[in-house]
ZAMARGU-4260 file (C-alpha; in steps of 0.2 Angstrom, whole numbers, plus 5000, padded with zeros to 4 digits):
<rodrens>
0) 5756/5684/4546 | 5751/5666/4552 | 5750/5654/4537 | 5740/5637/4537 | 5751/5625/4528
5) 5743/5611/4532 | 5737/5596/4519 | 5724/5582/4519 | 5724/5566/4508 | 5709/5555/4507
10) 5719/5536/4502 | 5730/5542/4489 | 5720/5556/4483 | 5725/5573/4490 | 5708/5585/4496
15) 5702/5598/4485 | 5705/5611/4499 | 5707/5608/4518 | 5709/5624/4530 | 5714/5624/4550
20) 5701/5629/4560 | 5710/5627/4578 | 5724/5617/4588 | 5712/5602/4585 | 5704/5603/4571
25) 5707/5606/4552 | 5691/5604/4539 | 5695/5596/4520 | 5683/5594/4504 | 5686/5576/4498
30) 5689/5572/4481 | 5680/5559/4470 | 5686/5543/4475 | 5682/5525/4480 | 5685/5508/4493
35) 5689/5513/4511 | 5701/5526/4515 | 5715/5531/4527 | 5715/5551/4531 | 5732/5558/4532
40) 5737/5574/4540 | 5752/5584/4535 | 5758/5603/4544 | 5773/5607/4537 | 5785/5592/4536
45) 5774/5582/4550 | 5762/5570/4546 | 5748/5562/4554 | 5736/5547/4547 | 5723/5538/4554
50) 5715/5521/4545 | 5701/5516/4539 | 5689/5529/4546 | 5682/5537/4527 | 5671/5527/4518
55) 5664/5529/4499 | 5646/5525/4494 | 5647/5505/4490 | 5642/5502/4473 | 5623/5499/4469
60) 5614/5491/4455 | 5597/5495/4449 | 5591/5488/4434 | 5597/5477/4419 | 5594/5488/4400
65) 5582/5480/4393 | 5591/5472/4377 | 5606/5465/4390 | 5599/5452/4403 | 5600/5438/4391
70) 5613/5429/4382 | 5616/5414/4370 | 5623/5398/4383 | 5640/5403/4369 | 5641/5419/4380
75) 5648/5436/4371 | 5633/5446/4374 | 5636/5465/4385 | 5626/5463/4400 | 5624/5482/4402
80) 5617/5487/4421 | 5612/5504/4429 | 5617/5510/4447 | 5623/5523/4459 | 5641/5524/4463
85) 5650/5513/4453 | 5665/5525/4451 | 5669/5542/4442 | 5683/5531/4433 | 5687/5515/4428
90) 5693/5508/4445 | 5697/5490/4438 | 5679/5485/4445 | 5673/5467/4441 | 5656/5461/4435
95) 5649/5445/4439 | 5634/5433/4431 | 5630/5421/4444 | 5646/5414/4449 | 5655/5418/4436
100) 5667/5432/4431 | 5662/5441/4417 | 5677/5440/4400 | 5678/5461/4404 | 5671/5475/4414
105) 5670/5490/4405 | 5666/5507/4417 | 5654/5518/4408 | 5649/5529/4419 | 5646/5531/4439
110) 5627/5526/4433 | 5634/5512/4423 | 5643/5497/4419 | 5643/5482/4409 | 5654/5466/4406
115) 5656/5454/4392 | 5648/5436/4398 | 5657/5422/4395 | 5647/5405/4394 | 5634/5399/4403
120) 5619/5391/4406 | 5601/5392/4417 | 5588/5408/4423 | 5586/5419/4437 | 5605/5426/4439
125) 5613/5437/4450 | 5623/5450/4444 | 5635/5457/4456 | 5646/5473/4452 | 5664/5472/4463
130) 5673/5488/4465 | 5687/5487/4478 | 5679/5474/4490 | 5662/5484/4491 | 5652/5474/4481
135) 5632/5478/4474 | 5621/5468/4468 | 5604/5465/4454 | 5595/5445/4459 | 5586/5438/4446
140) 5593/5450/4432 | 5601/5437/4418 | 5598/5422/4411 | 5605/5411/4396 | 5596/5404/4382
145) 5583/5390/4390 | 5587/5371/4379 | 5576/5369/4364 | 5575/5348/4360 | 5569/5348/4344
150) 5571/5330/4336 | 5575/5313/4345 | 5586/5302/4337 | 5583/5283/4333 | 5581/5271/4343
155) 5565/5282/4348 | 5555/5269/4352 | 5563/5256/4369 | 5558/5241/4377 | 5551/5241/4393
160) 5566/5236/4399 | 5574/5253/4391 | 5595/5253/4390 | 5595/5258/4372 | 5605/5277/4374
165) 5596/5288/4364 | 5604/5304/4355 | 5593/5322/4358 | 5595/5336/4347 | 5592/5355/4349
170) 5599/5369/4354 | 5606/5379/4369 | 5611/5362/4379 | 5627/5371/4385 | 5645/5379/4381
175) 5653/5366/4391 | 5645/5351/4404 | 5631/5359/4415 | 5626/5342/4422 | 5612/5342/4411
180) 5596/5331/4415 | 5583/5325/4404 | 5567/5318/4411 | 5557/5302/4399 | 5540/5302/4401
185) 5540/5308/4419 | 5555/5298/4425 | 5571/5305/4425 | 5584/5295/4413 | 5596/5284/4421
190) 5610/5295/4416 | 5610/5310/4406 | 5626/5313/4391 | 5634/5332/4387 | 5640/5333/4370
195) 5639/5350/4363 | 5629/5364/4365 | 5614/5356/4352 | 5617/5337/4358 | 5613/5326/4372
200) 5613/5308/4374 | 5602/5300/4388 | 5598/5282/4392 | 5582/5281/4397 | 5576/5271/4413
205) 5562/5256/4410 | 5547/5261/4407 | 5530/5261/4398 | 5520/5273/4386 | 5518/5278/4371
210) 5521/5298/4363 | 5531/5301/4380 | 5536/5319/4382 | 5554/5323/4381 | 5562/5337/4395
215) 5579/5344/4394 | 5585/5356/4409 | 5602/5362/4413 | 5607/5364/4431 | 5594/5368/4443
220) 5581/5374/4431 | 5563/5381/4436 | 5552/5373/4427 | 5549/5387/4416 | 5565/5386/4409
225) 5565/5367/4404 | 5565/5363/4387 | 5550/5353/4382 | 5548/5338/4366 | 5532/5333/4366
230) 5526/5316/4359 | 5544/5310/4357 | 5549/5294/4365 | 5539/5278/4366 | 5540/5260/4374
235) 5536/5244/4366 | 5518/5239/4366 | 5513/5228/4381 | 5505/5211/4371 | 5492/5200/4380
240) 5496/5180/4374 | 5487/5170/4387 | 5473/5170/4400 | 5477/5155/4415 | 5460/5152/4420
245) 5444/5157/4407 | 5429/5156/4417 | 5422/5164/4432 | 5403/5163/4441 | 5394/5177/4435
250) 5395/5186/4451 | 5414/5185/4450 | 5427/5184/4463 | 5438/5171/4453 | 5456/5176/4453
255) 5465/5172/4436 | 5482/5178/4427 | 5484/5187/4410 | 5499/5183/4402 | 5507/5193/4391
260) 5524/5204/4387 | 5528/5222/4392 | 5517/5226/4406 | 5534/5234/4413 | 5545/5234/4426
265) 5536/5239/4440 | 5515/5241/4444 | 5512/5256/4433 | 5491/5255/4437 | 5489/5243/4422
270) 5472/5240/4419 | 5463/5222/4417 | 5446/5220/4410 | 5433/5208/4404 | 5427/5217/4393
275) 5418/5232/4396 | 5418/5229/4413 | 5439/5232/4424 | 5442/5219/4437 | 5437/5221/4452
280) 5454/5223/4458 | 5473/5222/4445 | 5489/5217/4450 | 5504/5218/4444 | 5515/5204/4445
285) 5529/5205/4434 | 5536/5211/4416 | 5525/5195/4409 | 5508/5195/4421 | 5497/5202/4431
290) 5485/5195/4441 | 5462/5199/4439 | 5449/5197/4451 | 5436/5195/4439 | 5420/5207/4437
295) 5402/5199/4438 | 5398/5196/4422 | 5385/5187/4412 | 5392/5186/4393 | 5401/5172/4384
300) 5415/5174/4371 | 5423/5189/4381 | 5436/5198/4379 | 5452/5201/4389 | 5460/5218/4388
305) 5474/5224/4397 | 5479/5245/4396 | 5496/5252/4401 | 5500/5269/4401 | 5490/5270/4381
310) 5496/5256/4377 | 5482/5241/4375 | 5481/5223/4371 | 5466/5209/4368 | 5463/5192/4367
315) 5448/5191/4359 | 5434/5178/4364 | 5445/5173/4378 | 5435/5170/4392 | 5416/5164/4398
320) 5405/5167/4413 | 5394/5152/4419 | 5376/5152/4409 | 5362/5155/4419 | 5353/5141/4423
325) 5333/5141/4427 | 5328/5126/4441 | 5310/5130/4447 | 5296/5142/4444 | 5286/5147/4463
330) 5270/5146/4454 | 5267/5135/4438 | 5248/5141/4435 | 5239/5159/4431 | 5225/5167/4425
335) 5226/5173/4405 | 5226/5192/4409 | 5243/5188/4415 | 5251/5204/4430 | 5251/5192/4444
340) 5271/5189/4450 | 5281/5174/4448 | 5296/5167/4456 | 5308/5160/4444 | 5326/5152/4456
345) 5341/5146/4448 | 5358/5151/4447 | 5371/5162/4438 | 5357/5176/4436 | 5372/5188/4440
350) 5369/5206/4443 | 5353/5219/4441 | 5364/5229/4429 | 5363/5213/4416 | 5343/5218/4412
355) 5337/5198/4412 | 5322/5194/4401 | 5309/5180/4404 | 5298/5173/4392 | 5284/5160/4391
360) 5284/5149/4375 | 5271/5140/4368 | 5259/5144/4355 | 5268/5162/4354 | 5282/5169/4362
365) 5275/5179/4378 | 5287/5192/4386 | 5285/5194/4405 | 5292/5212/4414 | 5309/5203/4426
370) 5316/5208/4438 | 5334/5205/4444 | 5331/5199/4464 | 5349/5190/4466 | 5362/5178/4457
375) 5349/5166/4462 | 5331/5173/4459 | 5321/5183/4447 | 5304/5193/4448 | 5293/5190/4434
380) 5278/5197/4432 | 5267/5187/4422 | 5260/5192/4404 | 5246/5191/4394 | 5243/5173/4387
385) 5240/5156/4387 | 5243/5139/4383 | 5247/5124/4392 | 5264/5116/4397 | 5274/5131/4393
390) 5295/5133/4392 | 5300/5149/4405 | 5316/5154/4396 | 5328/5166/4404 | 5340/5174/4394
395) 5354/5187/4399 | 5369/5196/4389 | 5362/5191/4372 | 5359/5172/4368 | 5366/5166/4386
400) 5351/5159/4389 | 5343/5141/4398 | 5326/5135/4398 | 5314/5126/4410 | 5303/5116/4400
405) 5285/5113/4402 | 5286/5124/4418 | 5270/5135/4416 | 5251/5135/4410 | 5238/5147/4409
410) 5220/5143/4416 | 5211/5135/4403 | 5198/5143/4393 | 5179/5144/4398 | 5164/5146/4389
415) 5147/5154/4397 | 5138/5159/4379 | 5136/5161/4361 | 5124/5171/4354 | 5123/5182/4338
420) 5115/5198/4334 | 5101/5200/4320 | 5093/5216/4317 | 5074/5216/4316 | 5061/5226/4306
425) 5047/5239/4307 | 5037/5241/4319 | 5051/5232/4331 | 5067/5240/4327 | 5082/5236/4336
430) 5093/5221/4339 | 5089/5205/4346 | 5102/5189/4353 | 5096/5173/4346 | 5106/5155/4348
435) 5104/5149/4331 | 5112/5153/4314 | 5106/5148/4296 | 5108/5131/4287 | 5119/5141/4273
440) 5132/5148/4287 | 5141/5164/4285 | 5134/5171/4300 | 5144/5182/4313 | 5142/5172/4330
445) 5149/5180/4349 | 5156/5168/4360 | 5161/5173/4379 | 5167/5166/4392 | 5184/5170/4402
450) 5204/5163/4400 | 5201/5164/4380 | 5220/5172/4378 | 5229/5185/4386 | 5235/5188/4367
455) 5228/5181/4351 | 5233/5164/4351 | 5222/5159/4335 | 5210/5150/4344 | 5198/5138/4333
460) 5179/5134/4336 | 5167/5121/4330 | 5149/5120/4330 | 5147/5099/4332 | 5157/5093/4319
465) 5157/5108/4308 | 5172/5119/4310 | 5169/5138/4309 | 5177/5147/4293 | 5185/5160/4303
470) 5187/5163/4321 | 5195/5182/4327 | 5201/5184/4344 | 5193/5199/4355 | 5200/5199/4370
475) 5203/5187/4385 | 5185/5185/4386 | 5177/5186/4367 | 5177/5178/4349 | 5167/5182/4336
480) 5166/5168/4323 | 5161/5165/4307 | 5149/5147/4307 | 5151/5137/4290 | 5137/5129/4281
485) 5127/5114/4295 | 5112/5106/4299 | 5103/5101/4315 | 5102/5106/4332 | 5108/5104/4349
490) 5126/5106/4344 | 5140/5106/4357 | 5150/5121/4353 | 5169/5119/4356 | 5183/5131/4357
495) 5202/5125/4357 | 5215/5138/4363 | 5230/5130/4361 | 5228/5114/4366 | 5215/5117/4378
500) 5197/5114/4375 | 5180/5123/4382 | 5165/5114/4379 | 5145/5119/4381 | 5135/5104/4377
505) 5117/5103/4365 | 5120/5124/4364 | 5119/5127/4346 | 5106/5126/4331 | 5105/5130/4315
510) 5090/5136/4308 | 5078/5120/4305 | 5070/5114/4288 | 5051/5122/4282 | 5039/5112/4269
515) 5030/5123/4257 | 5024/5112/4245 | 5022/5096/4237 | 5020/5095/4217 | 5009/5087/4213
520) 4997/5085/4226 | 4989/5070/4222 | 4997/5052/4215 | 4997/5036/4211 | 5009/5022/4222
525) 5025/5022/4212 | 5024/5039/4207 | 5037/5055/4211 | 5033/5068/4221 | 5044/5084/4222
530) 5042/5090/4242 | 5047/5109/4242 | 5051/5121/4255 | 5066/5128/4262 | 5082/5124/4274
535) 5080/5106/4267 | 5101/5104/4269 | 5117/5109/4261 | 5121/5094/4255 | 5112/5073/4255
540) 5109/5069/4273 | 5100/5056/4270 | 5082/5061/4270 | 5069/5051/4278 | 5051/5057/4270
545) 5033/5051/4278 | 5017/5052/4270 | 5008/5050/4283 | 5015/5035/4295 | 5022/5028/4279
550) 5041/5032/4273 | 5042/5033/4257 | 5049/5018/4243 | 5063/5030/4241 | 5068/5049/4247
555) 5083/5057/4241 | 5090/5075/4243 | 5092/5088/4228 | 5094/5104/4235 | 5095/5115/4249
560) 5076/5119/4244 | 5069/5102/4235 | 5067/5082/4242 | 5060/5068/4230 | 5047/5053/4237
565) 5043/5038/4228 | 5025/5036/4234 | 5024/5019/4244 | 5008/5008/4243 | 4991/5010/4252
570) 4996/5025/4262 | 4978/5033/4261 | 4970/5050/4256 | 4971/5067/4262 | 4989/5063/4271
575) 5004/5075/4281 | 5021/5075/4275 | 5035/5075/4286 | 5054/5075/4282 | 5070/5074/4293
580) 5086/5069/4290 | 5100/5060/4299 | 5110/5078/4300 | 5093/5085/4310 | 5082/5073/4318
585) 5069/5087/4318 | 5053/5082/4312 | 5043/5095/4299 | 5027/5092/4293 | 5016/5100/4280
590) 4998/5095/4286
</rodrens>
C-alpha cells in the first residue's frame, strides 16, 4: 500500500492538509498567516524549500470609528480603525499617526485595530497600519485639537515700531515645540515662542492698526485649522503735528508734508486729505511724514486728516486755498427783466463741483444762476433787478468770497404814461382813463413805462413837488401810486428807482378850482366878501382875487371851499370874479 508522507509549511506555519498528486506535484491548504512566506517541502526525511513565492493579503484600512479620528494635542485617545486583513492574531503590527508611532497597537480583530496616540499636533493625518513590512493605509483620517487663543496678554497694544514680546493664551498650542507660528494683523510675527500646550509668546513685526486679529497655527495648518483672536492686538495711533506748506491754488497741484508720528514703518496706503476731499496722490515717506499733492479746493480753515489702517489724526483749521478773486465783468449794463448772460473773469474759481454763486448788490441783494466755466471764468446769467453802480460778488465754499465793486447797472427806468381809472355813471357805464387826480389826493394813479425793477426795489414817485403817499411796485413796467393832497397843473411826474430818475415833463394835473358863489353879492369899497366854490386849495397858496381887472385890497385862503376879498375902490358894477393862486396859475371866473 503506497503511503503519501509528504508535509507542506507555509513560513513557519505547517498546512492544514497537503496530498501528492504526481512525481511533481503535491497540493496544501494554507493556514491562517501573515508577511511573505517561504514554502517548504518535506517526503520522508527530505526536504525542499523555495523563498519568497506565497504572499498574504497586505493589510487594508477603511474607515476611522467615528468617536477615534480626533485627539487632545496631550495625546492618549484610542484611534480605532476598520480594515481587511489585519491579521487573525496579534502579529506585533504597528499603528502610526502621521509620522509618528502610536504609544500601543492593540489587534482587535482581522477587521480591526487601534493604537493609543501619543502627542501631537495639526489636521488631515495619515494613519498607516504595519504589519510585517506590508503596510495599509487611511489619508486624511486624524487630527489633533486645532489652537484656541483666548486672551492676549499685556503689552496688547505696540508701537509702530513693534519689539515688545507679547504672551498668548489658549489652549491646544502643543505637547511639546511644533514650530508654532502666529500671524499679527496679517503679518506674521518676527518670531514665534513655544511654551506649553495653552502659552505662546510672539514678538510682533512693526506695524499699524487698531483691533488687529490674532492667528495661532501649528505646523503646516490649513487654514481651517488656525486658531483665530479677533480684535486683539493694536499699534499706537498715528498723530498728525505739523503741516510744511498750508496753502495751495484752488485747483491744486501743490506738493506739501504732513508731519506727524506713527504713520509706520513702511507705505501701508495711508491716506492724506484736505478735508473731505483725499489728495490727489499720498506718499509715504517715513515713520514721521508723508508727502500730499493737494486736491483743488476752495474753503479756508481746512482741515488735515491723515487715516492709517483705522487709525486717524487731524489738525484742525490747518490749511487755506487761495480766495477767489473777481477782476472784470464782459458786460457792465442790462436790461431790468434780467436772463441775458454775463461774463464775470478772475481767478481761483476752482472746480464745477464748488457750486459758485453771483450776486448783484445795490438797493437789494440780486441772485444770478452761475455757472462754473473754469478756475478763471464764470457764466452768470443775469437776474431780475436794477439799480446803478452795483457790486458783483462771487462767493464759493461758504464765506470765501471777493467783490468787484460798482461793476454793473441796469438800464435806467423810463416813463411813457400815467393815467388813472374812474368809473362813470348811467347812461355811460364803464371806465374811463383821465390824467388828473383831485386837489384832496388819495387817488390810485397807473404809471408805465419800461426798466422800473426786475424786483421791487421801493421805487418812489412825485407829482411836481408833491411826493406820492405810497407807491407799489407791479412789475418791470408798472406802478400804481397813491397821489397826496396838490394843487395846479402841468406837473412833471418823476419816478426814482434806486438812484435813477425817469422824468415826463407838464404831464400831471390836479383837479382845478370852481367859483360857486359870492356872499354877499353886492358891497361897498372896504367891505368882505366870502368867494365860495370848490377845489379852492388844501392849504394858503397865496390867493390872488379879481373883481373885475382889479385885485382885491387883500385876499386870503380859509378853506379848501372858501376865499375872502376886501373890496378895493371904484371897481365898478355888475363885475366877474376870478381867483388863482401861486400853487395853480389857473384863472377861474364867476361871470
Amino acid at each position: 500500500t503506497f503511503v503519501d508522507s509528504s508535509r507542506v509549511r507555509v513560513g513557519d506555519t505547517a498546512a492544514e492538509a497537503s496530498s501528492w498528486v504526481s512525481e511533481t506535484t503535491i497540493k496544501a491548504r494554507n493556514a491562517a498567516g501573515i508577511c511573505t512566506s517561504a514554502i517548504a517541502v518535506s517526503v520522508c526525511l527530505k526536504k525542499g524549500t523555495l523563498t519568497k513565492v506565497f504572499s498574504y493579503d497586505k493589510p487594508m484600512l477603511t474607515k476611522m470609528t467615528t468617536t477615534a479620528a480626533n485627539s487632545a494635542v496631550l495625546g492618549g485617545q484610542m484611534a480605532t480603525t476598520r480594515g481587511v486583513s489585519l491579521g487573525t492574531a496579534g502579529y506585533s503590527g504597528q499603528v502610526r499617526v502621521g509620522g509618528t508611532a502610536t504609544l500601543a497597537t492593540l489587534w482587535i480583530a482581522d477587521s480591526s485595530v487601534a493604537g493609543r496616540v501619543g502627542a501631537g499636533v495639526g489636521g488631515s493625518h495619515k494613519i498607516v497600519f504595519t504589519l510585517c513590512s506590508l503596510q495599509g493605509s487611511l489619508s486624511q483620517a486624524f487630527t489633533f485639537d486645532k489652537p484656541v487663543p483666548v486672551k492676549l496678554a499685556a503689552p496688547a497694544n505696540q508701537p509702530t515700531t513693534a519689539g515688545k514680546t507679547v504672551t498668548l493664551a489658549g489652549a491646544n498650542f502643543g505637547g511639546f515645540d511644533a514650530s508654532p507660528k502666529t500671524i499679527l494683523g496679517g503679518t506674521a510675527a518676527a518670531a514665534t515662542f513655544w511654551h506649553s500646550a495653552s502659552s505662546l509668546a510672539a514678538l510682533p513685526a512693526p506695524g499699524v492698526g487698531k483691533g488687529l486679529t490674532v492667528v495661532a497655527l501649528l505646523g503646516t495648518e490649513e487654514p481651517s485649522r488656525y486658531g483665530t483672536l479677533t480684535a486683539a492686538l493694536s499699534y499706537d495711533d498715528n498723530m498728525l503735528t505739523a503741516l510744511a506748506g498750508r496753502n495751495s491754488p484752488a485747483t491744486g497741484g501743490a506738493t506739501i508734508t504732513f508731519f506727524g508720528t506713527n504713520f509706520g514703518q513702511q507705505d501701508y496706503s495711508g491716506v492724506a486729505k484736505l478735508n473731505p476731499t483725499k489728495c490727489k496722490h499720498s506718499e509715504w515717506t517715513a515713520d514721521s511724514a508723508v508727502r500730499c499733492l493737494t486736491p483743488a479746493g476752495m474753503c479756508q480753515g481746512v482741515s488735515a486728516v491723515f487715516t492709517i489702517a483705522g487709525s486717524t489724526s487731524s489738525l484742525v483749521a490747518a490749511f487755506t486755498f487761495d480766495a477767489p478773486s473777481a477782476s472784470s465783468i464782459a458786460t457792465s449794463n442790462g436790461g431790468t427783466s434780467g436772463g441775458y448772460s454775463l461774463t464775470l473773469a478772475g481767478a481761483n474759481f476752482g472746480t464745477a463741483s464748488f457750486s459758485p454763486t453771483t450776486t448783484l448788490v445795490g438797493i437789494v441783494g440780486m441772485s444770478a444762476m452761475t455757472e462754473w466755466s473754469s478756475d478763471t471764468s464764470l457764466y452768470i446769467t443775469a437776474p431780475l433787478g436794477g439799480g446803478v453802480g452795483l457790486d458783483v460778488v462771487v462767493e464759493l465754499c461758504a464765506m470765501r468770497r471777493d467783490t468787484l465793486s460798482n461793476a454793473f447797472s441796469f438800464d435806467a427806468p423810463l416813463l411813457s404814461s400815467i393815467s388813472r381809472t374812474i368809473a362813470r355813471g348811467a347812461p355811460f357805464f364803464g371806465e374811463v382813463f383821465v390824467g388828473n387826480a383831485p386837489q384832496l389826493g388819495g387817488a390810485l394813479v397807473t404809471m408805465l413805462g419800461a426798466n422800473m425793477g426786475g424786483v421791487d426795489l421801493s421805487p418812489r414817485a412825485r407829482f411836481g413837488d408833491t411826493a406820492a403817499s405810497s407807491s407799489l411796485w407791479m412789475s418791470v413796467s408798472s406802478l400804481r401810486v397813491k397821489t397826496s393832497p396838490g394843487m395846479g397843473h402841468g406837473h412833471a411826474v418823476v419816478l426814482t428807482v434806486g438812484t435813477q430818475i425817469a422824468t415826463l415833463t407838464e404831464t400831471y394835473s390836479f383837479d382845478a378850482a370852481l367859483i360857486t358863489s359870492v356872499s354877499p353879492r353886492h358891497a361897498p369899497r372896504g367891505a368882505t366878501v366870502a368867494v365860495l366854490g370848490t377845489g379852492l386849495g388844501n392849504y394858503d397858496a397865496t390867493p390872488t382875487i379879481l373883481l373885475g381887472d382889479t385885485a382885491c385890497e387883500s385876499a386870503r385862503w380859509q378853506s379848501s371851499s372858501s376865499l375872502s376879498c376886501l373890496v378895493p375902490p371904484g371897481v365898478g358894477y355888475t363885475l366877474d370874479i376870478s381867483a388863482s393862486s401861486a400853487k395853480d396859475s389857473r384863472l377861474v371866473t364867476l361871470v
